[in-house]
N, C-alpha and C positions, 0 to 999 in steps of 0.2 A: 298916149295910147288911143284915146278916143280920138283925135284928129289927123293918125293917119292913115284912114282908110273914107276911100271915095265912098257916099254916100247918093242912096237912089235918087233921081231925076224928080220921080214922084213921094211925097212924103204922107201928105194926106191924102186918102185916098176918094172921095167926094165922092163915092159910089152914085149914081144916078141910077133911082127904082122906077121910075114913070115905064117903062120898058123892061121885060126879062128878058130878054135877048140881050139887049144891050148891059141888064146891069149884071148877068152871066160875065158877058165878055168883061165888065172893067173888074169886076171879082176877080178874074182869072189873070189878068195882066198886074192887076196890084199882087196877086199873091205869089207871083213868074219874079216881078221885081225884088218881094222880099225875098224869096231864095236864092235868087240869083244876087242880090247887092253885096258888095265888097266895105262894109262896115262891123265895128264893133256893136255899136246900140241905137238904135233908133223908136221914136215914138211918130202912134198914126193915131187920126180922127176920125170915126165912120159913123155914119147915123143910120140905122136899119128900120124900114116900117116896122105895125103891129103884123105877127106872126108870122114872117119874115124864116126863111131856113136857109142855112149856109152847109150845102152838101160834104159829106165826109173825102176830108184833105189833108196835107197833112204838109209841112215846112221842116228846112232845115234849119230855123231859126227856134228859139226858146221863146214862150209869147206869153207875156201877162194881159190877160181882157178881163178892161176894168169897166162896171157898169156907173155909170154915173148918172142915168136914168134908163126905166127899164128892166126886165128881169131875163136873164141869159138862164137857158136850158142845154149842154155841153153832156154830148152822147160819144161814148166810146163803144167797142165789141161788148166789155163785161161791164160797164159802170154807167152811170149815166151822176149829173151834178147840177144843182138849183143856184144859181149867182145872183142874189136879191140885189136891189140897189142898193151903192157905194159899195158894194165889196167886187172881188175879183176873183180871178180862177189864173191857175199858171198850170199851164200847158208846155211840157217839155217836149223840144223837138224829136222829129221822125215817126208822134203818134197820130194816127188816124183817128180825127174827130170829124163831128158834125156839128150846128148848135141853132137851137131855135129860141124867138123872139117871142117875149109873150110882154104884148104890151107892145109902142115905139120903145126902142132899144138907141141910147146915145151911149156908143163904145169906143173907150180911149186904151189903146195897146202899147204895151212897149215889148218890141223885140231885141233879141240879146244871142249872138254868136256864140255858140257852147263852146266853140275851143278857147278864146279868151276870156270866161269865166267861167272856171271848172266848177267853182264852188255855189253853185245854183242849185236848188233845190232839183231831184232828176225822175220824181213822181209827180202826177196831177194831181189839183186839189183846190177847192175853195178857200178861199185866204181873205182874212181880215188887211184892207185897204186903211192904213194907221193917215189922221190927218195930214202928215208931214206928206206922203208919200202923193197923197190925193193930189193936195198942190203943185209938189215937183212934176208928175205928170201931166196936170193942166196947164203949167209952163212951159214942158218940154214939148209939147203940141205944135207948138207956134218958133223954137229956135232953127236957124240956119246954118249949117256948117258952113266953113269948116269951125269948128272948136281951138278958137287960141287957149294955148298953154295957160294954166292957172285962171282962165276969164272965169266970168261967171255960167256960162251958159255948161263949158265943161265942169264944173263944180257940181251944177243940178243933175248931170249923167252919171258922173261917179256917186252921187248919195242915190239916185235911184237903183243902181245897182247894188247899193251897200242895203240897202232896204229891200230891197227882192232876196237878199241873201237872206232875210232874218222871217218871211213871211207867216205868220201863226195860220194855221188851219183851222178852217169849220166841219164841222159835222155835218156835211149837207150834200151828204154823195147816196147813192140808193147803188149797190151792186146789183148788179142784173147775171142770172146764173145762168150758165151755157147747159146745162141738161134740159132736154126738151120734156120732158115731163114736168118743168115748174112753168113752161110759157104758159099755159093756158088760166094759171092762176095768176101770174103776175100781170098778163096783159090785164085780166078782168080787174085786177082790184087796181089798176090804175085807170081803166075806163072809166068803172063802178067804184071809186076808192068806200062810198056809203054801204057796200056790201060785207056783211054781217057774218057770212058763212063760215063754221070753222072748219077747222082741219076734218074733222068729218062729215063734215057734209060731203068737201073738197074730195076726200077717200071716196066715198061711194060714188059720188061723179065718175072720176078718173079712173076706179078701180082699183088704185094703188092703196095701197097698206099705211095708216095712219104713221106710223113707226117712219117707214119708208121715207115718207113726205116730211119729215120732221127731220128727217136722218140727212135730205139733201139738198135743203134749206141750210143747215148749218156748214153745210162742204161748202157747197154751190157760194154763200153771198157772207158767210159768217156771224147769219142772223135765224133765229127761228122766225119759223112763220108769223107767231106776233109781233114779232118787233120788224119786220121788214116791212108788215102791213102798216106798221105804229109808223114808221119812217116815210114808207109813200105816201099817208096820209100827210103828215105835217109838209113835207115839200112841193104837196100840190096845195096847201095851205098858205103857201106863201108866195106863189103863183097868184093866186086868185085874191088875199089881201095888197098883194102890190101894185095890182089893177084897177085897186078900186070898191072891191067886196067886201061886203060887212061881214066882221066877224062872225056874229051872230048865225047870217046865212050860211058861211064857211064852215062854221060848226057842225051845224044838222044837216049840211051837204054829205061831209065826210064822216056820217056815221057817229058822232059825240052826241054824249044823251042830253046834255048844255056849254052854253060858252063855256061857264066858268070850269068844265069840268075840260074841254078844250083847252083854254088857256093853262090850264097848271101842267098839262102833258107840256104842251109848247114850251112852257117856262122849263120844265123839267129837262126837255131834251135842249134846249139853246140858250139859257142863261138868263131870259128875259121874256117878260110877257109880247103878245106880238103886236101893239101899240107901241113900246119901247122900242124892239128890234127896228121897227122900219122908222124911228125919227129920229 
């Protein structure tokens, strides 16, 4: 299955940033080749500067970007999703994304033909990158087709797909609501995430009806306003810890009255203190 279909010219894709013009154009020719290639699965290499933004695109291909240093930020119309290091994001074809680099970004993808694997996950979503997977990817970086029958190289293609089938989800998406009466608070508290203001303050502002704003928070993202706030705060918390920033700062940047009181939200919503999560 996997070896018989021609496989692109270019595999990794060595984007060259010294120039935007030029690293435009080889963006756009690597992402011409993934759509257009006549293969079942293939994997690519790409290394992105610090703050780096890859315009909203979109492929006919299913794409796992996995962060293996670096933190990916992945924007859709309604959602937007944090991809700390070692985990990934799987991105089902035909959606229009965008994604920004916070941090140098070393990103390892594997793409995958939906009509030869139906049974792929067909939602986006942050995903736990399981150590087996990590490695088969970092090998599959470097094989040359074609793939003989039973070799080893098609062996590590078929388990990556067997394991993209099974990927567990993170909690690490912020819904963004298309009613234009919540932009003006969601931009701010991700500007401002240390901004304190509640729902009424927020009412007398906007002039909307406390009820109101509470009522379209819950349509719009499936979150009340606390907890959507609770959620932008921690994902830009994990932005700024995987750069480098001390917790401590991170804390009473975002508004926590102390770490400690930080860290047990964090632990509460993600399973782990945020020392753990990134080691």
């Amino acid at each position: 299955m996997l070896n018989s279909m021609k496989m692109p010219v270019s595999r990794n894709s060595g984007i060259n940033h010294r120039k935007k013009g030029e690293t435009i154009k080889s963006l756009d020719k690597f992402l011409q080749e993934i759509d257009e290639g006549d293969w079942a699965v293939i994997s690519s290499a790409t290394d992105y500067p610090e703050n780096w933004v890859i315009p909203e695109h979109r492929h006919n291909k299913h794409q796992l970007l996995y962060a293996i240093g670096g933190v990916m930020v992945v924007y859709s119309a309604l959602n937007q999703w944090t991809v700390p290091p070692n985990r990934g994001f799987w991105m089902p074809c035909g959606q229009v994304h965008s994604l920004r680099c916070v941090g140098t970004l070393k990103m390892r993808s594997v793409f995958v033909r939906p009509d030869r694997f139906p049974n792929l996950p067909s939602e986006p979503k942050t995903v736990t990158v399981s150590p087996l997977l990590s490695e088969l990817i970092k090998s599959s970086v470097s094989l040359k087709p074609p793939y003989a029958d039973d070799s080893r190289d098609a062996r590590i293609m078929h388990l990556i797909l067997d394991e993209l089938a099974i990927l567990p989800d993170l909690p690490l998406s912020l819904p963004q609501p298309a009613d234009p009466r919540l932009s003006p608070i969601c931009l701010a508290l991700q500007d401002e995430p240390g901004d304190a203001s509640t729902v009424a303050d927020w009412s007398a502002r906007l002039g909307l009806d406390q009820t109101t704003i509470q009522r379209l928070f819950r349509k719009e993202t499936g979150m009340t306003f606390g907890q959507w706030r609770q959620q932008a705060r921690l994902l830009l918390a994990l932005e700024r810890i995987a750069v480098g920033q001390k917790i401590i700062d991170v804390a009473f940047e975002l508004g926590y009255e102390s770490p400690s009181a930080f860290t047990s939200m964090f632990k509460k919503q993600f399973g782990k203190t945020p020392s753990h999560f990134f080691r």
